[in-house]
Structure formats: structure tokens, C-alpha cells
N, C-alpha and C positions, 0 to 999 in steps of 0.2 A: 504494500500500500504506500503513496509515493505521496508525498505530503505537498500540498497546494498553498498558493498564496492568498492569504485571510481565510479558508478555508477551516471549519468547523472542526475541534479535535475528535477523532472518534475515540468515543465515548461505549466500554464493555463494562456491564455490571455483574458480577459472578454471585447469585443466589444459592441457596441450599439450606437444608436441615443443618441442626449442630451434628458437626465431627465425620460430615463425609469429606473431611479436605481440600475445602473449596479455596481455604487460603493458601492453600500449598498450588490450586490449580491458577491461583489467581496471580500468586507470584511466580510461575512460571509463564506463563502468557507474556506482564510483563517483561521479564527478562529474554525472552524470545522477542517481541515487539522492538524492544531496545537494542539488541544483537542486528536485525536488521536492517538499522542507521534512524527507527524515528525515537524521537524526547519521549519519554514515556513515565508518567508518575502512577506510581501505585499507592492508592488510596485505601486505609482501611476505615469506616462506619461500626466496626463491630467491637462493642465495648469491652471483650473480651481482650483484644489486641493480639494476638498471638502472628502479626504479619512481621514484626520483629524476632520473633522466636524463628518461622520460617523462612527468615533472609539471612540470620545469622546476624542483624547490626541492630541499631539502639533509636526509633525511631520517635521522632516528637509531634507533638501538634503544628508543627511549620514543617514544609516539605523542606528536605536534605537530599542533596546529591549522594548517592549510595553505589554507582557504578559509570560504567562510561553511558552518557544519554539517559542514564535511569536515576530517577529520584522517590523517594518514598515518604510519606508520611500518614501517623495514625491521629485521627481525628479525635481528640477530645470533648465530648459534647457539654460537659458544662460550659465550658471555653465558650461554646456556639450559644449555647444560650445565655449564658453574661452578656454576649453580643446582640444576639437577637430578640429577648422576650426579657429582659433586666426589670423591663418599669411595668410590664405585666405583670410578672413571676411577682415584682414587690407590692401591687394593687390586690392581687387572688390572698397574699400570704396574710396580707394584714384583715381582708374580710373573713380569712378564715379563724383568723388569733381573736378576732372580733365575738367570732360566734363560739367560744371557748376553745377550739383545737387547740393542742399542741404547736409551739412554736415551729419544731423539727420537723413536727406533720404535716403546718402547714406548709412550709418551704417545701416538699414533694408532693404535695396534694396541687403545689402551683404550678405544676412542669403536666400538663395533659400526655397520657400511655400514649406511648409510642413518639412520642415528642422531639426525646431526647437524639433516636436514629434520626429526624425527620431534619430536626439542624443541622445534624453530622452532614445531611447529604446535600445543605444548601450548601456546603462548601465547594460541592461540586459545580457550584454554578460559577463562583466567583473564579476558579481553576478555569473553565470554560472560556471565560470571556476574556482572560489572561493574554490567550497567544502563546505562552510560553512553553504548549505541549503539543504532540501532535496525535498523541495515544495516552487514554485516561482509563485504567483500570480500580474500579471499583471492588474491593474484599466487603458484601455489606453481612451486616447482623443474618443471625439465622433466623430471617421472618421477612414474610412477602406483605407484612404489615405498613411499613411506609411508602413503598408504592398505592395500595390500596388509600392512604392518606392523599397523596399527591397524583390522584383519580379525579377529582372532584374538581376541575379547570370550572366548568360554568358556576358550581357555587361559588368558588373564589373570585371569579370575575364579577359575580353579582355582587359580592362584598367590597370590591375593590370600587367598584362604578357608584355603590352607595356614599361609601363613605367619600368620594371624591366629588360628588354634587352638591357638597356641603351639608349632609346630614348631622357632621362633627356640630355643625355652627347651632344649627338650631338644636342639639342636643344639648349644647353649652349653651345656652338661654332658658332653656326649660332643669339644670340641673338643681338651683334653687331649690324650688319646689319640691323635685320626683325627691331628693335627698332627703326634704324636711318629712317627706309623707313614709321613706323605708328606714333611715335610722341607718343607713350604710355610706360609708363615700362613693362614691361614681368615679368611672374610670375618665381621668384628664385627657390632657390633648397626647402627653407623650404614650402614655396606655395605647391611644387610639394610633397613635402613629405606628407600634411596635405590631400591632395588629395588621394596619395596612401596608405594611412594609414584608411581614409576614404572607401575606395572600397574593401578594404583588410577585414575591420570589416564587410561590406557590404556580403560580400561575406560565412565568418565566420557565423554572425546571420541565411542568410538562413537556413545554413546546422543546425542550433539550431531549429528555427521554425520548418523545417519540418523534420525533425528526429519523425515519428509519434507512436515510440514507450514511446516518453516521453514527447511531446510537442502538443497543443492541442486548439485551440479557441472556446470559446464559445461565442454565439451572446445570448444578451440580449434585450428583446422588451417588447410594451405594445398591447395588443389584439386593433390596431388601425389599421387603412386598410395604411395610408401615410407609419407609424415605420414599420411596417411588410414589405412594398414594399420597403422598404428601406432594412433593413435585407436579405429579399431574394435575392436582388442585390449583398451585401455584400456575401452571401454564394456563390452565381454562381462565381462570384472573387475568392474567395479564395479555388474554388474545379478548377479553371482555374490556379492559379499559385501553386498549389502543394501543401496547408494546409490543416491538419486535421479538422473539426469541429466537436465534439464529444458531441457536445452537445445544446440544443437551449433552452432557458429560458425565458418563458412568465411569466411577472410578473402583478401586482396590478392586477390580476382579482377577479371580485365580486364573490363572494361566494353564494349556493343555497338559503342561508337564508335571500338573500335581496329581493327575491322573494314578490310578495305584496305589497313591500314598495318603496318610490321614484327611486331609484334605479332600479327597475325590468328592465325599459326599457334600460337602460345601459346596462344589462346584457344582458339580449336579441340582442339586438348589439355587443355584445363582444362574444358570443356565434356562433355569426354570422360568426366573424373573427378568431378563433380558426379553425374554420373547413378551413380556408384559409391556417393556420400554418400547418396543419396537411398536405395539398396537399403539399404543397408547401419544407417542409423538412423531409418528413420521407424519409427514415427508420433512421434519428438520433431521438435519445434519445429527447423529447419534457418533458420538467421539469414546474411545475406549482408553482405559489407562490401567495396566497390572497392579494387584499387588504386590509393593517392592518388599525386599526381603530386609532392609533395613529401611528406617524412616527416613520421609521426605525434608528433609533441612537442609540448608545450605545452599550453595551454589551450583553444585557436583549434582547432586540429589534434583535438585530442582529443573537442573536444564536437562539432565533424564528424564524429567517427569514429562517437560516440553516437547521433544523430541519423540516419545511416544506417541502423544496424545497429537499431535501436531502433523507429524510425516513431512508431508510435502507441502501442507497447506497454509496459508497467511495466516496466524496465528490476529493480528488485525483487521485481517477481511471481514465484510458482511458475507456469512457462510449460507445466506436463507433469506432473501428478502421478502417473502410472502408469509401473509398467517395461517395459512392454509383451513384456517377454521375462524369464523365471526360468530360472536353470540353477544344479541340483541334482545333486552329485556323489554316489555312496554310493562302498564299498569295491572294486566290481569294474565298476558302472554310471552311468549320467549321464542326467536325463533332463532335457530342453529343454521348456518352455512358452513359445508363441508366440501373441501375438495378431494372428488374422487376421481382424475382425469381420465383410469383406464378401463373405470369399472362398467360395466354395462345393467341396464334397466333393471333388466329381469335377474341380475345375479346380487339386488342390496334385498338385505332386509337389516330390521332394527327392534332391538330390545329394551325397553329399558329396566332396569332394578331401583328404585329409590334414587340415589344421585348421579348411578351412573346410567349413560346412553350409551350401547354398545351398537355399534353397527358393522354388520358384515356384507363385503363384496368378494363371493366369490369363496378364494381358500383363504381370503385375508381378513382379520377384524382389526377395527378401530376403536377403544374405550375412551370412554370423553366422560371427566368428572365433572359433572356441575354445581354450579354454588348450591349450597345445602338447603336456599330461598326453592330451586327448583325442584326438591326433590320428591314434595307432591305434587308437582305438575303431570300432563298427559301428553304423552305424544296423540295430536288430532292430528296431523297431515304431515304428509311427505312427497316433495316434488326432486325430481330428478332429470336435470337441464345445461349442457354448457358443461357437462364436467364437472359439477357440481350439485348436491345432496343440502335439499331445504328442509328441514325439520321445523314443524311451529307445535311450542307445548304451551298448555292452558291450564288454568287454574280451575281444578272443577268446583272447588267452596267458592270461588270468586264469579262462577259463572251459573252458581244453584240462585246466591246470593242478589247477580241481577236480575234471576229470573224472576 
């Protein structure tokens, strides 16, 4: 990938369950990215930090040069939110200390779940608009929770549009009063600024994430039936709010030659659940990596890992540019688009169990987890056109209810 002028850094986010090695997969990515001549900083979101453990060096809340082209740095989230939510976090903490809490409870009760990743990854934005990189890997927390946060572009654009028509003003003319009638302070202009500055960044990262010519998630798992159904859930999310996933990476699996030895039945098991991966995410790019026989650390360890998992390929390319699957909620329905390009009319059918949608063409099946809102829905109709498999499901309490 050959870096262009003013041109957009691309931008890989490596997801996964805790402890399938996503930050080992994520610090080989970048040091293969960097080996290839682009700047490449590797970010870690995940409060655990452990991308310092798997680079071998000492890394801080300010990016550091850590190789030739490669720079690293772990994100500290309180750091980010002394920055970003300060005169909030002190507006929530004092209405809480108000209404008796705990001092200590209220200072955390001020930071909203999941918050804390959700700052980490505004950093990502500021990185962005730098210049200074031309490949941005991303190690985030083990949870598809702050994407899910940073879904919601039209609410935040409504917030933003509000409070910029001057709602501030006439809020502050009416705070008088509302104060005298609840007995609480009202959040000031800095409160309100920390908010709209907030939803404004909100708003900014979407359009990074899904820009899918240069922005790109990869889920990372272990051939276990729990991490995989977990994963799959995570993809249905995120081909549901408009990201790319260009790539899915199964790691520590046994290799043919444990064959005979303690191991075989592990892998036989694990052989088991690859054919699950396979239903369950093609037509993306499905990337493999052994289990190595000593751990992934270091430099040595690490650009094995790349190498593997890598082969021939751009280890920065967009591996996948289509979602090969849309799923579209309304108020009482949901309709699924699937691409089947080979399959033929007469050779789909479709089952579903509770959240999963299983559809088969032919000797091949597809599992598609849906969000667990869908999972008393009904499959009513199915069209098949263009290469593509329409599913619309329906709420039947929502459709007794209007009857």
C-alpha cells in the first residue's frame, strides 16, 4: 500500500474476546506494515495494556518511536477524560455527593460504562488528522461495546444541531427558575461545551471508521465454539451499523503434525469449529495462525506471527471491500440482504432457531447471529435476485398488537 499525498491514514482496528491474542496479532500487523516503508503507530484502547508486554519496550500515553517507521503508544483513559468530560465528570460528581453518595462513588458513577474505551479511541481521531502516519493500528479493549456507542451518528448530530441553534442560551435564561423549583445546580456553559464537543468528535470518528476505503476491523478469535459465537455476534453489529470487516483471524490453531500425539483430539475439535468460521463469515478473507510452541513476544516471535498469518499479502490492504451481508431494522421489521453470487433459486433454503438465521445453498451453509432484539422475530418472506438472498422478519406480538 503506497502512501499518497494528504491522503487519509489507513486506519485497522483488531477486535476480539479477552486472550485470543489479538494484541500479539495487532503488533505484528504493525511491524509488518512498518517493515514495508509506511509510519505506522500502534495504538493500544485496552486498559489492560499488555501491547508493551508484546513488543518487549515501555510504552506511555504519548506515542514513542519504538523501531525504524514504527511508533507505539498505550492510551491512558483517564488522561482522555481529564481532557475531554473534566467539567462534566465535576457537574455529575457533585449532584451525586448532593444526593448522599459517596465521594469515591460518585467520581465513577460520573464516567458513563463504557466511556472510558470511548475516549481512549477519540484519540484516534486526533492521530488521524495529524499527517504524521500513514498506517494506524488499533489493539482495542475486548468488547464491540464502543463501537456500538459510536453507532449512533444521527442522535449525535441531533445533539450537536440542538445545542448549536442556541438552545445553550435560552437554557441559561430559564436556569433561574428550573434551579429554584429542583434544588440541584444545572449544568453551565463549560458542562455544555464538554458535551458538544463530545458529540461533535462522536460524530467526526464515524465518518473515520466507516470511510471503507481506508478504514477496516478485523475480528480476532480462537477455533472455540463460546469466542466464535461471540465474534459472529460482533460481525452481525458491525455489518448492522455500517463497518467494514475485511478480515477475520483465527489464531493458536494446532497444526497437522500434532496429529498422533496428545493433542490430536484438540484438533479434531478445533477442526470441528473452523468449519463453523467458515459458515458463519465468508466470503471475508478467513486468515490462519498456528499455535506456536513458545509465546508470542518480542520481535522474533512477533514477525513469525506476521509472516504466517500474512504470506504474500498486504498486511495494510483493504482485504474485503464489501459487507457481503446488510441488516436493516425498521419499527416492527428487519430485513436481511445476503450475498449469494453462485447459489441458485431452487438450491436456498433457510432456518431459523431463536437468534440464529441459518441459510443453506446447496452443500454450503451460512449462520448469521442476530441481535438478540431479533430473536423473536419470523422469517415472512424470502426473495432471491441479482445474486442476492432478501430475508424480511417481523415481529408477530408487534403485528397481533396492531391488529
Amino acid at each position: 500500500m503506497a502512501a499518497s499525498f494528504n491522503a487519509p491514514p489507513r486506519t485497522i482496528l483488531y477486535m476480539g474476546k479477552g486472550g485470543v491474542g489479538k494484541t500479539s496479532v495487532a503488533a505484528a500487523t504493525a511491524r509488518r506494515c512498518a517493515a514495508s516503508g509506511l509510519r505506522t503507530l500502534i495504538l493500544s484502547t485496552d486498559p489492560a495494556h499488555s501491547l508493551s508486554d508484546a513488543l518487549e519496550v515501555e510504552l506511555s500515553d504519548l506515542p514513542a518511536e519504538i523501531g525504524d517507521r514504527l511508533w507505539g503508544q498505550e492510551i491512558h483513559s483517564q488522561a482522555q477524560i481529564d481532557r475531554n468530560w473534566a467539567a462534566a465528570s465535576s457537574w455529575l460528581s457533585q449532584i451525586l455527593i448532593q444526593q448522599g453518595v459517596n465521594p469515591i462513588a460518585a467520581g465513577e458513577l460520573a464516567v458513563p460504562p463504557g466511556a472510558d474505551e470511548l475516549f481512549a479511541l477519540l484519540a484516534l481521531k486526533s492521530h488521524h488528522e495529524s499527517g504524521e502516519y500513514d498506517v494506524i493500528v488499533v489493539d482495542c479493549a475486548p468488547t464491540g461495546e464502543t463501537l456500538r456507542l459510536l453507532s449512533f451518528p444521527d442522535v449525535a448530530s441531533w445533539w450537536t444541531e440542538k445545542l448549536s441553534r442556541g438552545d445553550r442560551q435560552i437554557f441559561g435564561s430559564a436556569r433561574p427558575f428550573i434551579q429554584s423549583m429542583l434544588d440541584i445546580r444545572l449544568p453551565d456553559q463549560e458542562v455544555l461545551a464538554d458535551v458538544h464537543r463530545l458529540v461533535g468528535n462522536l460524530v467526526a470518528m464515524n465518518e473515520i471508521l466507516r470511510d471503507r476505503q481506508h478504514a477496516s476491523i478485523r475480528l480476532v478469535m480462537t477455533p472455540e465454539r463460546m469466542v466464535i459465537s461471540e465474534a459472529m455476534r460482533t460481525f452481525t453489529y458491525l455489518n448492522l451499523y455500517g463497518f467494514l470487516t475485511d478480515a477475520v483471524i483465527v489464531n493458536r490453531v494446532f497444526p497437522v503434525e500434532v496429529d498422533g500425539t496428545y493433542f490430536a483430539a484438540w484438533r479434531g475439535r478445533q477442526q470441528e469449529q473452523l468449519s463453523s468460521v467458515q459458515s458463519g463469515f465468508t466470503p471475508v478473507p478467513i486468515l490462519h495462525a498456528p499455535y506456536f510452541a513458545e509465546e508470542v513476544v518480542g520481535v522474533e516471535m512477533l514477525d513469525r506471527l506476521g509472516d504466517v498469518l500474512f504470506g504474500d499479502r498486504d498486511a495494510a490492504g483493504v482485504m474485503h471491500d464489501s459487507p457481503g451481508r446488510e441488516l436493516t431494522i425498521g419499527a416492527d421489521s428487519a430485513t436481511l440482504r445476503l450475498d449469494l453470487p453462485f447459489a441458485e433459486r431452487e438450491q436456498i433454503s433457510l432456518k431459523k432457531i431463536g437468534a440464529q438465521l441459518i441459510v443453506s445453498a446447496g452443500e454450503q451453509r451460512r449462520t448469521i447471529m442476530l441481535p438478540p432484539a431479533l430473536a423473536g422475530h419470523t422469517a415472512t418472506e424470502a426473495k432471491f435476485a441479482d445474486g442476492a438472498l432478501l430475508v424480511t422478519l417481523h415481529d408477530p406480538n408487534r403485528a397481533t398488537k396492531d391488529g
